[in-house]
PyMOL Python script that loads the backbone (N, CA, C, O; Angstrom):
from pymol import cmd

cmd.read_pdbstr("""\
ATOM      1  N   UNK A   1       0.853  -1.179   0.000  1.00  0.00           N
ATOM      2  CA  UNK A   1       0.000   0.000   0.000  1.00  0.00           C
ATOM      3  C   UNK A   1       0.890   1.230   0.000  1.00  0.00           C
ATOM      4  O   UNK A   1       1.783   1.388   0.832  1.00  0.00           O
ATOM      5  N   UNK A   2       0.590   2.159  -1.037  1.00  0.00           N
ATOM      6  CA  UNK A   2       1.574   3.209  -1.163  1.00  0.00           C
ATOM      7  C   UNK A   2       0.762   4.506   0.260  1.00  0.00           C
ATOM      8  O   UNK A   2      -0.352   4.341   0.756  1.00  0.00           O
ATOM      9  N   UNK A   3       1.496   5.399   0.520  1.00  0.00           N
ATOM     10  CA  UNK A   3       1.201   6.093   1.393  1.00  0.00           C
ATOM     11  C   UNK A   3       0.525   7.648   1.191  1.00  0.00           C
ATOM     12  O   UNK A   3       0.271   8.580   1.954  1.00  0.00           O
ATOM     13  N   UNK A   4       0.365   7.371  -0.417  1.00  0.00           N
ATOM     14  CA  UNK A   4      -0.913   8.550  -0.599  1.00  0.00           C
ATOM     15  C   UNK A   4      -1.720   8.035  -0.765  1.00  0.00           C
ATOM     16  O   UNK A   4      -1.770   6.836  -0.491  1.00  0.00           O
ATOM     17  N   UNK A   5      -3.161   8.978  -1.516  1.00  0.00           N
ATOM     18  CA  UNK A   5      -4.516   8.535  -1.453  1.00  0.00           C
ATOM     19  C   UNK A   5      -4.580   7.944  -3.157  1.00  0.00           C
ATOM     20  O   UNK A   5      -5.668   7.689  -3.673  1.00  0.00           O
ATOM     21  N   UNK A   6      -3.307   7.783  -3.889  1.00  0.00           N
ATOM     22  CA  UNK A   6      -3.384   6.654  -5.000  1.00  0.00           C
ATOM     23  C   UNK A   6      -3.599   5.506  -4.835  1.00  0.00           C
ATOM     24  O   UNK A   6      -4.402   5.104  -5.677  1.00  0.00           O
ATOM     25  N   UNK A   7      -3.232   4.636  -4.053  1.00  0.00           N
ATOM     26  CA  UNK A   7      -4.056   3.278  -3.470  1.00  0.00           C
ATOM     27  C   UNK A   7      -5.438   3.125  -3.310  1.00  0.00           C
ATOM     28  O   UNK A   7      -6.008   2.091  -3.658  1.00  0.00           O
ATOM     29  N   UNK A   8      -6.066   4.158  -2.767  1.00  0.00           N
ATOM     30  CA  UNK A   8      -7.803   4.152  -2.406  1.00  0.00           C
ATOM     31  C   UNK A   8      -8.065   4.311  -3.868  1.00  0.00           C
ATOM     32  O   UNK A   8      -8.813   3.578  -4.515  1.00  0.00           O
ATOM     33  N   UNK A   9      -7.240   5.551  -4.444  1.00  0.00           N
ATOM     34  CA  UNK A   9      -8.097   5.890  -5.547  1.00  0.00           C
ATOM     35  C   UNK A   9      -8.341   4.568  -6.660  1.00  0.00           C
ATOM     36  O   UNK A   9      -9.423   4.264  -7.164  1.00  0.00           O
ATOM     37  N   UNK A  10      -7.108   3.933  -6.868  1.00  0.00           N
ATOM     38  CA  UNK A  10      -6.904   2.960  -7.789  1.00  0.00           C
ATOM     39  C   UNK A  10      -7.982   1.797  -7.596  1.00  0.00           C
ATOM     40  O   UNK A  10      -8.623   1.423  -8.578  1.00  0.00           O
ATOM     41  N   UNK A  11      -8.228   1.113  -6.107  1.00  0.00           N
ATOM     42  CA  UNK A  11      -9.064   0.234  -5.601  1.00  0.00           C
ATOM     43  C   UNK A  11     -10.446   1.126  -5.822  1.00  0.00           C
ATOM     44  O   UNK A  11     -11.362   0.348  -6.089  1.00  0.00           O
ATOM     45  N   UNK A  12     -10.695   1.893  -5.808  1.00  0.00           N
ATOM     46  CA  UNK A  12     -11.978   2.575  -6.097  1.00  0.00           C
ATOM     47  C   UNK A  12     -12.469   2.522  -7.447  1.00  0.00           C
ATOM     48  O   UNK A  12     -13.596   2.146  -7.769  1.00  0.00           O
ATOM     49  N   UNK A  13     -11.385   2.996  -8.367  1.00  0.00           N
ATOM     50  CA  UNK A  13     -11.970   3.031  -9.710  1.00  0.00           C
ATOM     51  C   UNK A  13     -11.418   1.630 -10.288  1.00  0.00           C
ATOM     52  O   UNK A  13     -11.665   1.525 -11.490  1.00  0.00           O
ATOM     53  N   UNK A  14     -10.949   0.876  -9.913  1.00  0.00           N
ATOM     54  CA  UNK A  14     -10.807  -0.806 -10.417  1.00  0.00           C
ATOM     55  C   UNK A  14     -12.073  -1.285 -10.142  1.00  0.00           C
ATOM     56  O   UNK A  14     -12.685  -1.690 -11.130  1.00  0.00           O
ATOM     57  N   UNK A  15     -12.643  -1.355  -9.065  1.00  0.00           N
ATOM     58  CA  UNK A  15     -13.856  -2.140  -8.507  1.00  0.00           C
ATOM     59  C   UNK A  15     -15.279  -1.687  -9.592  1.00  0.00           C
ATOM     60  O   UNK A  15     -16.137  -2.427 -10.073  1.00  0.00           O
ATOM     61  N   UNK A  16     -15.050   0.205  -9.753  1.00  0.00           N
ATOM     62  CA  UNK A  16     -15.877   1.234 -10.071  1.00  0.00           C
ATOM     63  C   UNK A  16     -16.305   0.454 -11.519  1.00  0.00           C
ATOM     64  O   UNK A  16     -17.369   0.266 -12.108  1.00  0.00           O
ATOM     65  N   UNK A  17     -14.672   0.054 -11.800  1.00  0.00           N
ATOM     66  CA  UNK A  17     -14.594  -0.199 -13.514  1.00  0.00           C
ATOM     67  C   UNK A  17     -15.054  -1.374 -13.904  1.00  0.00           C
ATOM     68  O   UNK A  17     -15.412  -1.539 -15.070  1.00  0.00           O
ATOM     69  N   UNK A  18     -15.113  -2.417 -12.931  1.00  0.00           N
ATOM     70  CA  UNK A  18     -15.030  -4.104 -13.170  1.00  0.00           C
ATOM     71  C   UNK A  18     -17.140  -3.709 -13.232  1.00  0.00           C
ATOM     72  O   UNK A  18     -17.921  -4.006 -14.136  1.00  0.00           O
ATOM     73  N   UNK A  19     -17.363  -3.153 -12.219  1.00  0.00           N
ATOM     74  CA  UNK A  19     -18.856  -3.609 -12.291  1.00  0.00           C
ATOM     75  C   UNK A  19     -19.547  -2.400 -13.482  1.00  0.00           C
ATOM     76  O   UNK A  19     -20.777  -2.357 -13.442  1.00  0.00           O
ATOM     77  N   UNK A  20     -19.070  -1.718 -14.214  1.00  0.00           N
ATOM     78  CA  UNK A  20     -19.311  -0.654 -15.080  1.00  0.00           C
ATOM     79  C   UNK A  20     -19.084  -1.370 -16.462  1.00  0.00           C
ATOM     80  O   UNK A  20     -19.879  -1.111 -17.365  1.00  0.00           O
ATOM     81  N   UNK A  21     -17.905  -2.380 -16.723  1.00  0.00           N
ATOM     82  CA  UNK A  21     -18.202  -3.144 -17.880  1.00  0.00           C
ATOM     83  C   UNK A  21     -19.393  -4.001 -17.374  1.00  0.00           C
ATOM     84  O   UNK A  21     -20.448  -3.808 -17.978  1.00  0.00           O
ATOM     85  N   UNK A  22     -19.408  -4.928 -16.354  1.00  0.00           N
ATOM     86  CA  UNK A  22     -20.755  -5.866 -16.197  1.00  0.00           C
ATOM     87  C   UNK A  22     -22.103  -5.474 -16.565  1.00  0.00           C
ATOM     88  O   UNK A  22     -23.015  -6.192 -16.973  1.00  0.00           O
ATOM     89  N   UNK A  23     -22.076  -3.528 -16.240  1.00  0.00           N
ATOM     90  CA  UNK A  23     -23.872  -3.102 -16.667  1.00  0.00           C
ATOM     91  C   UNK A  23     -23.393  -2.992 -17.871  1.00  0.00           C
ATOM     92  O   UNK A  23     -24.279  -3.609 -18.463  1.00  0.00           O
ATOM     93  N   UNK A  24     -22.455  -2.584 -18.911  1.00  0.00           N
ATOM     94  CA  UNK A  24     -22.530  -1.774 -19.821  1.00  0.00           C
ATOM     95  C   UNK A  24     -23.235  -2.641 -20.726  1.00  0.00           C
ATOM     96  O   UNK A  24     -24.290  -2.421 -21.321  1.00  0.00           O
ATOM     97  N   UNK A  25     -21.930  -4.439 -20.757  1.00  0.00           N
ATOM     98  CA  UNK A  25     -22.217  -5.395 -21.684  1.00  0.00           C
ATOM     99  C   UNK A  25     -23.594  -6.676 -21.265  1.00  0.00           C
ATOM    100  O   UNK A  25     -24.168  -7.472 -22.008  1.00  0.00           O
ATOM    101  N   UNK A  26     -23.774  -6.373 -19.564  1.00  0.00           N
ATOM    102  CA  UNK A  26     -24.947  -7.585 -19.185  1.00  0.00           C
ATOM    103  C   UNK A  26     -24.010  -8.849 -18.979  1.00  0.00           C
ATOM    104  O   UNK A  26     -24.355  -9.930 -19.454  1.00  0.00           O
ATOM    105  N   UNK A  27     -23.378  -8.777 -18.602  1.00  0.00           N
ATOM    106  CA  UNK A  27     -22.406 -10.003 -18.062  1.00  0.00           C
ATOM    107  C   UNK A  27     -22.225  -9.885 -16.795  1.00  0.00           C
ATOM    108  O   UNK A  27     -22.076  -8.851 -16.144  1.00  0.00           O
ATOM    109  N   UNK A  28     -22.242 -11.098 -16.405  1.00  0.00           N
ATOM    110  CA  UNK A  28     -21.796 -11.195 -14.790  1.00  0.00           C
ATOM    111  C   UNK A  28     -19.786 -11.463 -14.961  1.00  0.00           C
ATOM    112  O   UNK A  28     -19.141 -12.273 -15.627  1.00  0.00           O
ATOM    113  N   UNK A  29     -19.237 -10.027 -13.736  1.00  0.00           N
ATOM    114  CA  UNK A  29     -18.039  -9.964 -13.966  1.00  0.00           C
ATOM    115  C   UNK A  29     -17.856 -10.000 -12.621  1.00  0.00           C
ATOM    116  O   UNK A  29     -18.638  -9.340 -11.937  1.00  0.00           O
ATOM    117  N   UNK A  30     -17.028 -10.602 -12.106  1.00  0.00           N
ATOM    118  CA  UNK A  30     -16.429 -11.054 -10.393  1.00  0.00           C
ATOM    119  C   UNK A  30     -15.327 -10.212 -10.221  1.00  0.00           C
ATOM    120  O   UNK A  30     -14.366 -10.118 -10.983  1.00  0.00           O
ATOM    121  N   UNK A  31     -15.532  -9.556  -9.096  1.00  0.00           N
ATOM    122  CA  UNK A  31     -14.422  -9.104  -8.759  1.00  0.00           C
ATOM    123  C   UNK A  31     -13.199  -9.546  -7.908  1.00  0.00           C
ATOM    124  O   UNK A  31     -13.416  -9.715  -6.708  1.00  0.00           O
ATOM    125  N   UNK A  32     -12.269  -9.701  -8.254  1.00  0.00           N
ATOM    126  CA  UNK A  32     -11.165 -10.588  -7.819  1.00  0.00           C
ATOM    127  C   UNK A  32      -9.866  -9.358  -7.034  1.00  0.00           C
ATOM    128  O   UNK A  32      -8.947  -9.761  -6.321  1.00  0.00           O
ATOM    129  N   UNK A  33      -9.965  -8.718  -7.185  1.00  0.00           N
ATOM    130  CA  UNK A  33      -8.475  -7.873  -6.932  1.00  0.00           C
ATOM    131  C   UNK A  33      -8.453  -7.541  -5.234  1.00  0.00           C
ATOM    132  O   UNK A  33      -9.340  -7.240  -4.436  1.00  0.00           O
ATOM    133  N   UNK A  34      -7.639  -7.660  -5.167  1.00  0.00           N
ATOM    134  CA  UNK A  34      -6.973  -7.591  -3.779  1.00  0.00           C
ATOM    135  C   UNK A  34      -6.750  -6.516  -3.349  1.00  0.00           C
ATOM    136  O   UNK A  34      -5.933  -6.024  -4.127  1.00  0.00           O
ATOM    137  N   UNK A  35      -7.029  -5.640  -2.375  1.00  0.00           N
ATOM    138  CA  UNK A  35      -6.297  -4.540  -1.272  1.00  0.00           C
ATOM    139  C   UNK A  35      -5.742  -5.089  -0.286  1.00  0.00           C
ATOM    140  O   UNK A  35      -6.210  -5.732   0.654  1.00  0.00           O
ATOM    141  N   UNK A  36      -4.406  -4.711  -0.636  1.00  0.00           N
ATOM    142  CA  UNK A  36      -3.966  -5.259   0.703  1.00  0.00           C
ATOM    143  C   UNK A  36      -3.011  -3.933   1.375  1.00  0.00           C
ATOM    144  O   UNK A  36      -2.963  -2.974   0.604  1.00  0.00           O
ATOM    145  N   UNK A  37      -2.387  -3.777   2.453  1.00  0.00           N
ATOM    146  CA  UNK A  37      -1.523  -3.318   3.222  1.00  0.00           C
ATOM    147  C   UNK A  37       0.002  -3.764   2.819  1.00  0.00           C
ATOM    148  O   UNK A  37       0.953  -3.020   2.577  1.00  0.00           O
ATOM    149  N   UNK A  38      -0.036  -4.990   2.817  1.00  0.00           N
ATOM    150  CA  UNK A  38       1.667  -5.246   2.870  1.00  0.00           C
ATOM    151  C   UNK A  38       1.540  -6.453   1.827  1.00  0.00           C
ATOM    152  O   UNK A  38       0.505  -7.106   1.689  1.00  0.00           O
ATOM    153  N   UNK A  39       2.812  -6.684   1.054  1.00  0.00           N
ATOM    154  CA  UNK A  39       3.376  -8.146   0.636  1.00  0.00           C
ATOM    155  C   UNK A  39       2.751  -9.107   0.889  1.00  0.00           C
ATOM    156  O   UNK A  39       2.001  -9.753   0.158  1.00  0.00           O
ATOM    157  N   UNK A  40       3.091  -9.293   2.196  1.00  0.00           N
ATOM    158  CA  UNK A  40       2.677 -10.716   3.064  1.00  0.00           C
ATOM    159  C   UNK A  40       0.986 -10.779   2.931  1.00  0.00           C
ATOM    160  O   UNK A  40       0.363 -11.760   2.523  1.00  0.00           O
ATOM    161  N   UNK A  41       0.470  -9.657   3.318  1.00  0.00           N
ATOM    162  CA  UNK A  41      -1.083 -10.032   3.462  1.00  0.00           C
ATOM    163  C   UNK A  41      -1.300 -10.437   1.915  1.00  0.00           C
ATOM    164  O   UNK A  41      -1.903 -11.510   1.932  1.00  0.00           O
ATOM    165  N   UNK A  42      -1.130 -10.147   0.961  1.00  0.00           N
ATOM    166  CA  UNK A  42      -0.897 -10.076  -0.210  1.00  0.00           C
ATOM    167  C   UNK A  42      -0.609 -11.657  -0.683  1.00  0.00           C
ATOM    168  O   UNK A  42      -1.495 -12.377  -1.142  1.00  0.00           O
ATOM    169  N   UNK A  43       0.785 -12.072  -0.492  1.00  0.00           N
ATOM    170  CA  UNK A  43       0.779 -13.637  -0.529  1.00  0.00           C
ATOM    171  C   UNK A  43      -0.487 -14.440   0.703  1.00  0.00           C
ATOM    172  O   UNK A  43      -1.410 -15.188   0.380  1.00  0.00           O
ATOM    173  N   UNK A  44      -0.318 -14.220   1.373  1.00  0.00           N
ATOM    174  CA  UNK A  44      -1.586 -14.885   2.491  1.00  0.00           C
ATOM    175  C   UNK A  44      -2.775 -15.193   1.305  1.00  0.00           C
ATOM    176  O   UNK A  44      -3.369 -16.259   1.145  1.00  0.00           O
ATOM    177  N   UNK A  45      -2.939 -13.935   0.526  1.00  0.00           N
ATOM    178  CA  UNK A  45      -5.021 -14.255   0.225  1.00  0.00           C
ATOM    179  C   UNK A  45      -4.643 -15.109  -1.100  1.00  0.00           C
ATOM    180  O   UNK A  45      -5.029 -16.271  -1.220  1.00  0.00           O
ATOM    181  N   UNK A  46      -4.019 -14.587  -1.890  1.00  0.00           N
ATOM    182  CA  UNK A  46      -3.226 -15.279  -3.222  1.00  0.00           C
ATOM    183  C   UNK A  46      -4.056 -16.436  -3.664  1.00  0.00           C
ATOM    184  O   UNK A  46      -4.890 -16.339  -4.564  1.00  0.00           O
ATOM    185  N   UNK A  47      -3.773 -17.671  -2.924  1.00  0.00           N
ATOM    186  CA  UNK A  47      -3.959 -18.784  -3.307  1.00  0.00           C
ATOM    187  C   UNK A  47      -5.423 -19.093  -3.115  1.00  0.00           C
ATOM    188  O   UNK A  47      -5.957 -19.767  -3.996  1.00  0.00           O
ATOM    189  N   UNK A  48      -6.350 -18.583  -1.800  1.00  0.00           N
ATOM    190  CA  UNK A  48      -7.765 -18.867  -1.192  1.00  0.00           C
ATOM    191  C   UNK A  48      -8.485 -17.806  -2.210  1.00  0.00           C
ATOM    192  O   UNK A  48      -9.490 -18.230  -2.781  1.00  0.00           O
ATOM    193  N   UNK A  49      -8.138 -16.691  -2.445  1.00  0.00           N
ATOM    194  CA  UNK A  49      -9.019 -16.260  -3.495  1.00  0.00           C
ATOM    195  C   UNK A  49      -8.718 -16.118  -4.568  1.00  0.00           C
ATOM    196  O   UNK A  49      -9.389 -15.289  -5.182  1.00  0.00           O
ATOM    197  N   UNK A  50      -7.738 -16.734  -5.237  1.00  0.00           N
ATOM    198  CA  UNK A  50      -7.350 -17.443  -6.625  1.00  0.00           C
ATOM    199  C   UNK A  50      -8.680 -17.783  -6.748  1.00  0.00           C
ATOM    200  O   UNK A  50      -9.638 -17.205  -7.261  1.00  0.00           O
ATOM    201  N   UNK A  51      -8.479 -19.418  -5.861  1.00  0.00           N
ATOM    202  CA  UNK A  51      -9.315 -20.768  -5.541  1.00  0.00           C
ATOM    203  C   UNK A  51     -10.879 -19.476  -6.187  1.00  0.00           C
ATOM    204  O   UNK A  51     -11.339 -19.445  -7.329  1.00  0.00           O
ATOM    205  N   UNK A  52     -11.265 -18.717  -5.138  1.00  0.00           N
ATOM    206  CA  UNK A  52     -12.756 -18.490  -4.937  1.00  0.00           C
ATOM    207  C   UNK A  52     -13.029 -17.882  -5.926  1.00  0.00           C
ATOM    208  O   UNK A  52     -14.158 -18.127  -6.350  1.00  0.00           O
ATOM    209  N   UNK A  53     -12.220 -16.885  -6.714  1.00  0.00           N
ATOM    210  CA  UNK A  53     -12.660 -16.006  -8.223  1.00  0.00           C
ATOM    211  C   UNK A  53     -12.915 -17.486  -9.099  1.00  0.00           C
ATOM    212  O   UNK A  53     -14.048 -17.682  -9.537  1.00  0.00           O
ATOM    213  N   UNK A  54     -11.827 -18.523  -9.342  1.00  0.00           N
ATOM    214  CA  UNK A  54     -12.394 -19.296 -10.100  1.00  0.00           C
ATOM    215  C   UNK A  54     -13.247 -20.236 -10.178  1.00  0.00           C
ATOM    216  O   UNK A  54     -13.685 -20.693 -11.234  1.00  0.00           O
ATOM    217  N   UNK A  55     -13.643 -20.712  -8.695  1.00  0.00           N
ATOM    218  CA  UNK A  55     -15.036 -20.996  -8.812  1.00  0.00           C
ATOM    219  C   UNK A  55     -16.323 -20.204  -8.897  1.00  0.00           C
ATOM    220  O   UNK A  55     -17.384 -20.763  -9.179  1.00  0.00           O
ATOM    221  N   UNK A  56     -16.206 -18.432  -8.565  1.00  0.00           N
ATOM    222  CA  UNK A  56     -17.605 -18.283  -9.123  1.00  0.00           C
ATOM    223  C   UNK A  56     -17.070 -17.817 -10.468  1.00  0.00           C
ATOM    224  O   UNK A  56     -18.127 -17.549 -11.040  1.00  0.00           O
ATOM    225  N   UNK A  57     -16.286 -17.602 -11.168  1.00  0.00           N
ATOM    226  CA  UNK A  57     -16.332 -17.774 -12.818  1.00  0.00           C
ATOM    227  C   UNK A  57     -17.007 -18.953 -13.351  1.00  0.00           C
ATOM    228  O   UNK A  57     -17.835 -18.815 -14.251  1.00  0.00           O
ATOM    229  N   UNK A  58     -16.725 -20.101 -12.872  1.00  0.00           N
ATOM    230  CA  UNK A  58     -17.392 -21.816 -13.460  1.00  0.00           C
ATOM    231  C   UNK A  58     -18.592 -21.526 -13.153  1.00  0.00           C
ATOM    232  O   UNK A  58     -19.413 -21.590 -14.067  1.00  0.00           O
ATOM    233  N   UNK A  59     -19.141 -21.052 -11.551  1.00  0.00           N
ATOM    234  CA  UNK A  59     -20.316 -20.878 -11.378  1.00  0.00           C
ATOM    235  C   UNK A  59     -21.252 -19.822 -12.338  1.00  0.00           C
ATOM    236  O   UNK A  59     -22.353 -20.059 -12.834  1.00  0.00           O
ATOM    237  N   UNK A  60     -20.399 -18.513 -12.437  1.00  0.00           N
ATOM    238  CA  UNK A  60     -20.916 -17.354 -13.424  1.00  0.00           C
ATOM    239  C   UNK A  60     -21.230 -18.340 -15.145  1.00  0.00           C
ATOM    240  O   UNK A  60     -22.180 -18.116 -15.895  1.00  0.00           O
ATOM    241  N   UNK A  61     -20.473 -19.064 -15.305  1.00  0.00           N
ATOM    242  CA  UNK A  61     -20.677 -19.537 -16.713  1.00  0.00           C
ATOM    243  C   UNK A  61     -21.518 -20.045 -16.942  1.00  0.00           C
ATOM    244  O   UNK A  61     -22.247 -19.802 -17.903  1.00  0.00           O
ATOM    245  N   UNK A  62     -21.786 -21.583 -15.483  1.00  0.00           N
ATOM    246  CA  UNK A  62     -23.051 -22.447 -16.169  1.00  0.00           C
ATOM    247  C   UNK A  62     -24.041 -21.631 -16.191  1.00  0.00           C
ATOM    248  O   UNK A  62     -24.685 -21.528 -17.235  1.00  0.00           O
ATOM    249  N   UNK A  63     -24.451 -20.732 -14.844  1.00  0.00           N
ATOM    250  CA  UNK A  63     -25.226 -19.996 -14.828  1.00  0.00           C
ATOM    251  C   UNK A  63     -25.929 -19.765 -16.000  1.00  0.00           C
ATOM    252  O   UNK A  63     -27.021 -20.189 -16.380  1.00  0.00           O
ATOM    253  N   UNK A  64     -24.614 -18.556 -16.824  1.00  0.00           N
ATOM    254  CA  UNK A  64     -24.992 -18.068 -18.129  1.00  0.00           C
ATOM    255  C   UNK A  64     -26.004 -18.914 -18.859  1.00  0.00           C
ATOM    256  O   UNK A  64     -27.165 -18.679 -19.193  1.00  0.00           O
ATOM    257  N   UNK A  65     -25.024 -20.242 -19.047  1.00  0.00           N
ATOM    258  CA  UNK A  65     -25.723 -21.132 -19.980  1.00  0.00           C
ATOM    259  C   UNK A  65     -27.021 -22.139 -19.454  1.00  0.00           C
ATOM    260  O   UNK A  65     -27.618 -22.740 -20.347  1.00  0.00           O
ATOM    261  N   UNK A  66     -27.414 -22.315 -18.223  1.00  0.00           N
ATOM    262  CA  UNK A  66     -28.768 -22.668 -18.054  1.00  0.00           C
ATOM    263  C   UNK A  66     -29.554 -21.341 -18.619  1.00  0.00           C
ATOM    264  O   UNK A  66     -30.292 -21.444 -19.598  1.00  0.00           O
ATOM    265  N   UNK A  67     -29.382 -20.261 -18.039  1.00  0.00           N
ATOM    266  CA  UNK A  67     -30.083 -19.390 -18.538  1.00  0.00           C
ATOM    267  C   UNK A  67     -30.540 -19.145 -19.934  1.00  0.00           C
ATOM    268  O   UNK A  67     -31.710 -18.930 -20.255  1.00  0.00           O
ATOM    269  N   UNK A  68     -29.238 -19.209 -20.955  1.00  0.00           N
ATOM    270  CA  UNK A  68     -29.913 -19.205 -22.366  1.00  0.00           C
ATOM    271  C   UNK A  68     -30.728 -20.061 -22.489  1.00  0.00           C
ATOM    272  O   UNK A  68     -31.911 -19.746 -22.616  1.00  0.00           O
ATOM    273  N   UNK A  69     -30.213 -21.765 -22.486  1.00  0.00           N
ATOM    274  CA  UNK A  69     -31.193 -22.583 -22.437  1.00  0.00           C
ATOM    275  C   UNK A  69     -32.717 -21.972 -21.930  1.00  0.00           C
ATOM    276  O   UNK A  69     -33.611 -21.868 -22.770  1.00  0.00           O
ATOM    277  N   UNK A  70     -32.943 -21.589 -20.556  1.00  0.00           N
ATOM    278  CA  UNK A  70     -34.128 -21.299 -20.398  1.00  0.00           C
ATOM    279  C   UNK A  70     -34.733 -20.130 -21.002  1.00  0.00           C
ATOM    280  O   UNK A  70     -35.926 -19.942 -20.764  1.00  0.00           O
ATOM    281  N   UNK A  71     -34.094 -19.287 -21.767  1.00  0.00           N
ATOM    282  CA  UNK A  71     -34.471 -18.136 -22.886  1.00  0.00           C
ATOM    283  C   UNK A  71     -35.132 -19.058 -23.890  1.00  0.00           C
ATOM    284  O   UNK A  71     -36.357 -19.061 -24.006  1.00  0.00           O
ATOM    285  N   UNK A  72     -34.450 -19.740 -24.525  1.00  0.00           N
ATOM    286  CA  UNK A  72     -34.445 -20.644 -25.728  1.00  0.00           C
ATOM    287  C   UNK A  72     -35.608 -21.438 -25.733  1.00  0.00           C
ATOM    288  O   UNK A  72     -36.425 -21.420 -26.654  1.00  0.00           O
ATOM    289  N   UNK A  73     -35.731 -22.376 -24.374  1.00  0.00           N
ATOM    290  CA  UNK A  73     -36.514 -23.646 -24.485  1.00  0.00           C
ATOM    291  C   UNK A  73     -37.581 -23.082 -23.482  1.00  0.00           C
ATOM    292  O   UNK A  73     -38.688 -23.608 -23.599  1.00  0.00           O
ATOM    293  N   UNK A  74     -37.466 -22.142 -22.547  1.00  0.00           N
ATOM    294  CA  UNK A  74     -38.641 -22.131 -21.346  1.00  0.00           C
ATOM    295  C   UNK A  74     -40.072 -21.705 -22.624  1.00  0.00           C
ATOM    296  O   UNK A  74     -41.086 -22.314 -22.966  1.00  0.00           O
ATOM    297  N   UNK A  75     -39.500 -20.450 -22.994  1.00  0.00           N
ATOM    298  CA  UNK A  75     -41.119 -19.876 -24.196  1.00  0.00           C
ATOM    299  C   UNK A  75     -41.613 -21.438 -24.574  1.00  0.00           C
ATOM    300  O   UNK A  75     -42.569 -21.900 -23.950  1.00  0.00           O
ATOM    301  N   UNK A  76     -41.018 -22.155 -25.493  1.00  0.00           N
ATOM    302  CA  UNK A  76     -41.972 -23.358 -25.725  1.00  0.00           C
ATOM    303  C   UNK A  76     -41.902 -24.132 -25.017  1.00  0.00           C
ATOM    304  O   UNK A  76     -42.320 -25.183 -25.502  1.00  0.00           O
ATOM    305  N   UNK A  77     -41.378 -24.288 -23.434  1.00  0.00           N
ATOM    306  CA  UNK A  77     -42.175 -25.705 -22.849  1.00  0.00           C
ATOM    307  C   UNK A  77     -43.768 -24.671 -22.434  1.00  0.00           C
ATOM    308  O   UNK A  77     -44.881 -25.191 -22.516  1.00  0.00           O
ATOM    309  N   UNK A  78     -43.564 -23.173 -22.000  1.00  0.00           N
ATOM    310  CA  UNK A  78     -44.534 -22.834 -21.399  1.00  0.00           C
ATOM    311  C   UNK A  78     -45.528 -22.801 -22.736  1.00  0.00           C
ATOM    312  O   UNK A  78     -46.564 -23.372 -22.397  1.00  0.00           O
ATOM    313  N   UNK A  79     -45.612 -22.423 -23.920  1.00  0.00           N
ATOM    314  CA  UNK A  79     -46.405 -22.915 -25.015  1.00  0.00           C
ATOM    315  C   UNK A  79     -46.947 -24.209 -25.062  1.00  0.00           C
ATOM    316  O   UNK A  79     -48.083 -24.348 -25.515  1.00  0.00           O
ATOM    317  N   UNK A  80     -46.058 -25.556 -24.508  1.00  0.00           N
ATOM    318  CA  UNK A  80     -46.698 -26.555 -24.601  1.00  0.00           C
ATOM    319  C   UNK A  80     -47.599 -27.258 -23.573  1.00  0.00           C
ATOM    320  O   UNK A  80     -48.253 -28.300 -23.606  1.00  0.00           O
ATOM    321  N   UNK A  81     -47.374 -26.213 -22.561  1.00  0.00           N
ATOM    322  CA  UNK A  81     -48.295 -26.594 -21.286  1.00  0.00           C
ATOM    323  C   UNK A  81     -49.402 -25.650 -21.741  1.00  0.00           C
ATOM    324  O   UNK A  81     -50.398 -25.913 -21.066  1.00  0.00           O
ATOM    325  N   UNK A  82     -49.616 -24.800 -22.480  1.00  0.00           N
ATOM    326  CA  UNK A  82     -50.814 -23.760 -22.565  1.00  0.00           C
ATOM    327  C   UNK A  82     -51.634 -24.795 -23.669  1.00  0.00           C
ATOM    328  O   UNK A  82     -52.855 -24.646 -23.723  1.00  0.00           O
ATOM    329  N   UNK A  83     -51.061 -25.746 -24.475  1.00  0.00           N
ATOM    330  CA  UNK A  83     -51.516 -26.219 -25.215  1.00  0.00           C
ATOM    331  C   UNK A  83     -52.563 -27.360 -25.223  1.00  0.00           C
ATOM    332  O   UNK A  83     -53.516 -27.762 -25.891  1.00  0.00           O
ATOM    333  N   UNK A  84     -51.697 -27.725 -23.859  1.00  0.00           N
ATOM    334  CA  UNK A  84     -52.148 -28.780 -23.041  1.00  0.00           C
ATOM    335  C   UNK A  84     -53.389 -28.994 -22.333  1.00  0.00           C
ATOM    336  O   UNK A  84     -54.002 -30.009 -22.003  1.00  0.00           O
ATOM    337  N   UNK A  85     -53.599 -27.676 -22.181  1.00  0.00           N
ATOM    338  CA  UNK A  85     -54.924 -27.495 -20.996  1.00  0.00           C
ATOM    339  C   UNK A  85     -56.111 -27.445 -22.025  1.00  0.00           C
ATOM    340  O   UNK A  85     -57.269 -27.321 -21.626  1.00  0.00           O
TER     341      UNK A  85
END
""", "prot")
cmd.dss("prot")
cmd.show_as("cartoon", "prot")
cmd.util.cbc("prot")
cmd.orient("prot")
């Protein structure tokens, strides 16, 4: 952590920026980046939220793709239950 207010600012408009592409394009975008204080805290999170950004990316994906599916296929199963009655 540097000892002006460029650290806040940078973590501010990184975070600002990550969820500003997510509305712009409609994608789910995770935020992964680290604030830390020192090195060490720095190596400490490294590996546990490696691990956790890339499981909700796998999670963000299927997501995605049940969802098209249910874009795609929900209109006609619900057509074929209206059909039904």
């Amino acid at each position: 952590r540097g000892e002006t207010y460029h650290f806040e600012l940078v973590s501010n408009e990184s975070g600002a920026g990550i969820t500003r592409v997510g509305l712009d394009f409609n994608v789910p975008i995770a935020n992964g980046i680290l604030t830390v204080d020192t090195d060490a805290q720095a190596h400490a999170r490294t590996r546990e939220k490696g691990r956790d950004c890339a499981r909700a990316a796998v999670e963000m994906a299927n997501l995605v793709v049940a969802l098209d599916s249910l874009r795609e296929h929900g209109a006609e199963d619900a057509e074929d239950e209206e059909d039904d009655e």
